[in-house]
N, C-alpha and C positions, 0 to 999 in steps of 0.2 A: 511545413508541408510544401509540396511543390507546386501548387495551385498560390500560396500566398508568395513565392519567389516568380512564379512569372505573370501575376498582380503589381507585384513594386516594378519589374522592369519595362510593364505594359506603363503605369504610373508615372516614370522616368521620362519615358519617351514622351508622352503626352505632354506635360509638363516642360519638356525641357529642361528638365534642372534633375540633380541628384537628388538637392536638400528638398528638393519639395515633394519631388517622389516618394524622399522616405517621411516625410512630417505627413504625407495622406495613411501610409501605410503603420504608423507609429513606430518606426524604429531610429535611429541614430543616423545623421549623414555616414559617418565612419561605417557603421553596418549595413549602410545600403553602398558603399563604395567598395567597402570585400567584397559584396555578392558582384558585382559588375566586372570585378576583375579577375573572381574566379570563375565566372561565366565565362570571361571570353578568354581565359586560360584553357577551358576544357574544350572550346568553341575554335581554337585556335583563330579566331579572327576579333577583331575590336570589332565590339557594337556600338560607339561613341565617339564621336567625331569632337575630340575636345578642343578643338584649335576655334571653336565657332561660337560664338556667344550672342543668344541661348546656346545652349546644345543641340544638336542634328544627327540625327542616325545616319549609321554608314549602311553602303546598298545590304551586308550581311543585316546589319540592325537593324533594314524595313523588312526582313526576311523575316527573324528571330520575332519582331514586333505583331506580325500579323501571323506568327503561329500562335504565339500566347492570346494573342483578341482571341480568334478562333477556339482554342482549348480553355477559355476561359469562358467563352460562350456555351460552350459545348457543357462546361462544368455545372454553371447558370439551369441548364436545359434539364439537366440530370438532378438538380434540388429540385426542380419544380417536380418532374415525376415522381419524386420520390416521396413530396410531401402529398401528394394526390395519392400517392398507396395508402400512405401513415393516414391520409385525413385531415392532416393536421394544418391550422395556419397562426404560425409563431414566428420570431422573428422580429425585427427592425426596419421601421419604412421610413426614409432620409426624404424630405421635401422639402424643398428652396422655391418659398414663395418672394411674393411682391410683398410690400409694406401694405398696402392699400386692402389687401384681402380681409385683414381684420385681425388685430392681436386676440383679442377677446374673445372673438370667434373661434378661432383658433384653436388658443386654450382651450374651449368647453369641447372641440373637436377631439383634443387629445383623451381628453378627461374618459370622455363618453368612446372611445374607441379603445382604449384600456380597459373600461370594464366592459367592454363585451368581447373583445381577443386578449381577455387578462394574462397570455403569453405572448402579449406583442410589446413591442415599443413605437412610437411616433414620433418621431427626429424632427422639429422645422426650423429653418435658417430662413431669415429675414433679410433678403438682399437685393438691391438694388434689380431693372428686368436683365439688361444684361450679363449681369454676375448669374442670373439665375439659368439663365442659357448656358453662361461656360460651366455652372454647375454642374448640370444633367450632363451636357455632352463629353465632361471628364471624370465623369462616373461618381461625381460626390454627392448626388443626389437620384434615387428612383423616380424622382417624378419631380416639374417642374411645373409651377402654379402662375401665370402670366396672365395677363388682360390683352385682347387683339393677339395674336402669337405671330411672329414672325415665319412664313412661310420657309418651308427649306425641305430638300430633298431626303436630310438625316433625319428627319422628325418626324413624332407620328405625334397629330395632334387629336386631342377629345374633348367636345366639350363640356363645361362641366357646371357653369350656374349663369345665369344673368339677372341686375340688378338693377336698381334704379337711383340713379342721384338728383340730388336737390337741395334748395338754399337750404341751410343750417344755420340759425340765427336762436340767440338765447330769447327767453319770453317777453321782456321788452322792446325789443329792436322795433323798429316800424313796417320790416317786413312780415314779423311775426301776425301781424293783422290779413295781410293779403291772404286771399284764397290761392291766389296763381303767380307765379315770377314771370316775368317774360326777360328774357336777355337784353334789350334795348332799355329796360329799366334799372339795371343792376349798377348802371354807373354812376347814381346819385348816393352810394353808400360804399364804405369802406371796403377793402377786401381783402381778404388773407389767401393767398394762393400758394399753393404747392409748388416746392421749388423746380426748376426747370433741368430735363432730361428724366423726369420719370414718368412713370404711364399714367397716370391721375392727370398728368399739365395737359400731356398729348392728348389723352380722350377730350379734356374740357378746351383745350386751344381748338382741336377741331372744331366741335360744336359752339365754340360763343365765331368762330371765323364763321362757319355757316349760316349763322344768325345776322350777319353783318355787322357782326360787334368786334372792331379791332380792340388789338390788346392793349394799347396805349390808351383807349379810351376808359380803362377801370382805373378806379383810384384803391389799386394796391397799395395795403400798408405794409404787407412783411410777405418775404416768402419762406418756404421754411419744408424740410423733407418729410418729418414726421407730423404721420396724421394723430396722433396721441397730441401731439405739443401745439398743432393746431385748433382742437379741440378747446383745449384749456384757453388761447386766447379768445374763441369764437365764446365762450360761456362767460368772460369779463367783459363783454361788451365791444370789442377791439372793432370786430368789422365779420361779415359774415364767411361763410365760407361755402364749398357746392360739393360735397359729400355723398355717399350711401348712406342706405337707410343701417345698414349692419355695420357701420363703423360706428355711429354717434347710436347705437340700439339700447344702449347702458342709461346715456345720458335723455333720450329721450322718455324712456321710462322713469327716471329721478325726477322728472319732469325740469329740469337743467337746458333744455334745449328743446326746440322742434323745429321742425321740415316743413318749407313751402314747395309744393310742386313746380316745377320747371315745365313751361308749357313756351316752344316744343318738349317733349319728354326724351331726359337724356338715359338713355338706356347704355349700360355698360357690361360687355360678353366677360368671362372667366373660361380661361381652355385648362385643362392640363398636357405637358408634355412632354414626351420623352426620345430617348433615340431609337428609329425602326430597329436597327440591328439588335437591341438590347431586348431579352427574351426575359418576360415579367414574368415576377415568384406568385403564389398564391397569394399570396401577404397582399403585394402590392394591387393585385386584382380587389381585395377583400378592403382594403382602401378606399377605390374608387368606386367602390357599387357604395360604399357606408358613407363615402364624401357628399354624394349626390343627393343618399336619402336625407342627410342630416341639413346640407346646405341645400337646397330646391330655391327654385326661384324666388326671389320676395315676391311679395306680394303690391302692385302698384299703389300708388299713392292716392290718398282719397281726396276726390278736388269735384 
């Protein structure tokens, strides 16, 4: 159809690349390299500037690039009416969250969102925040799941939960006794911290800095990306760690683990985000009202 050929060549551009254009769009380098050259056979002008690597549109192929945005947006507009005649909300909803939001969570989000739009699907990629940014803004995601969102003029931001973190230490630790953590006392125990440049180190760098707790002052024993693998050392005894209540929610009910409150109280926002330009399906609406209901704020922590 011609709505899926000026998808690959919107795709290409973006991308800068053929091969990756066609690997979003599922077809062959070779079959995204015919269409390109019999476009600009019919076009008589090159819309790719190949002497440049990445690749870079020529002034005809920012032309050709912002007709297909446009008629593709326009395409976009015309599914949504159309499902609002029909009624209907079916379909596929792509979200590229953060790690930190909760696998487990997650899962029972999908679970619990399929049986009540049993003609939907719920796509989530688990990546890095700002893989989850080039997500959304290269169209390989309807919605993008972040902590704190980076301000920016293509975005539209909403938000969407906030939560509560706090020491995570298995039944024996000696924090396990305290009523309250205070951050001036966290250095007399081990610690397993998330590794550095994702938003879990940031929210907590900020907050033990405001505390007046440099970071050299913990005795970190490992650091490490995933919250599942940190988990597992915090339940052998390794050294604690400063979590949400809905990541370690499994293990706290196996009674495997529990939560000392953090006083001050570190409170951590959830936004979702997407690109203004980008004109949302029903689906994606039916999403976010069912994301809210399901995920609502925790509940604070009892102290």
């Amino acid at each position: 159809m011609i709505f899926e050929n000026l998808k690959l060549f919107r795709d290409i551009a973006q991308m800068k690349s053929i091969s990756r254009g066609a690997m979003l769009n599922e077809v062959s380098q070779s079959a995204a390299s015919q269409y390109m050259q019999e476009m600009e056979r019919r076009l008589g002008v090159s819309l790719l500037d190949r002497t440049t690597r990445p690749l870079a549109l020529t002034p005809a192929g920012k032309l050709f690039f912002d007709l297909c945005r446009d008629v593709l947006r326009r395409e976009e507009q015309f599914q949504v009416h159309l499902d609002k005649l029909k009624g209907l909300v079916e379909g596929a909803v792509r979200v590229a969250s953060i790690y930190s939001i909760g696998l487990s969570e997650m899962s029972r989000l999908q679970d619990e969102f399929a049986a009540r739009f049993p003609h939907t699907q719920l796509h989530v990629d688990y990546l890095r925040p700002d893989k989850v940014y080039e997500a959304v803004m290269a169209d390989q995601a309807d919605l993008g799941l972040v902590s704190y969102p980076v301000g920016s003029k293509d975005l539209a931001v909403i938000p969407w939960r906030e939560e509560e973190m706090a020491v995570a230490v298995p039944p024996s630790h000696p924090l396990a006794k305290e009523q309250l953590a205070l951050p001036s006392a966290l250095g007399q125990h081990a610690y397993i911290n998330r590794e550095p440049g994702s938003g879990t180190r940031e929210v907590i760098d900020r907050y033990l800095a405001k505390a007046g707790v440099a970071p050299d002052s913990l005795n970190v024993m490992v650091e490490l990306g995933s919250p599942e693998a940190i988990k597992g050392l915090v339940a052998t005894g390794l050294g604690f760690a400063i979590m949400s209540r809905v990541i370690v929610a499994k293990e706290l009910q196996l009674g495997q683990l529990v939560q000392v409150p953090l006083r001050p109280r570190l409170i951590r926002n959830f936004s979702a985000v997407y690109p203004k330009e980008r004109f949302h399906s029903r689906l994606v609406a039916a999403f976010l009202a069912f994301a809210k209901e399901q995920l609502a704020s925790t509940q604070p922590l009892a102290a």
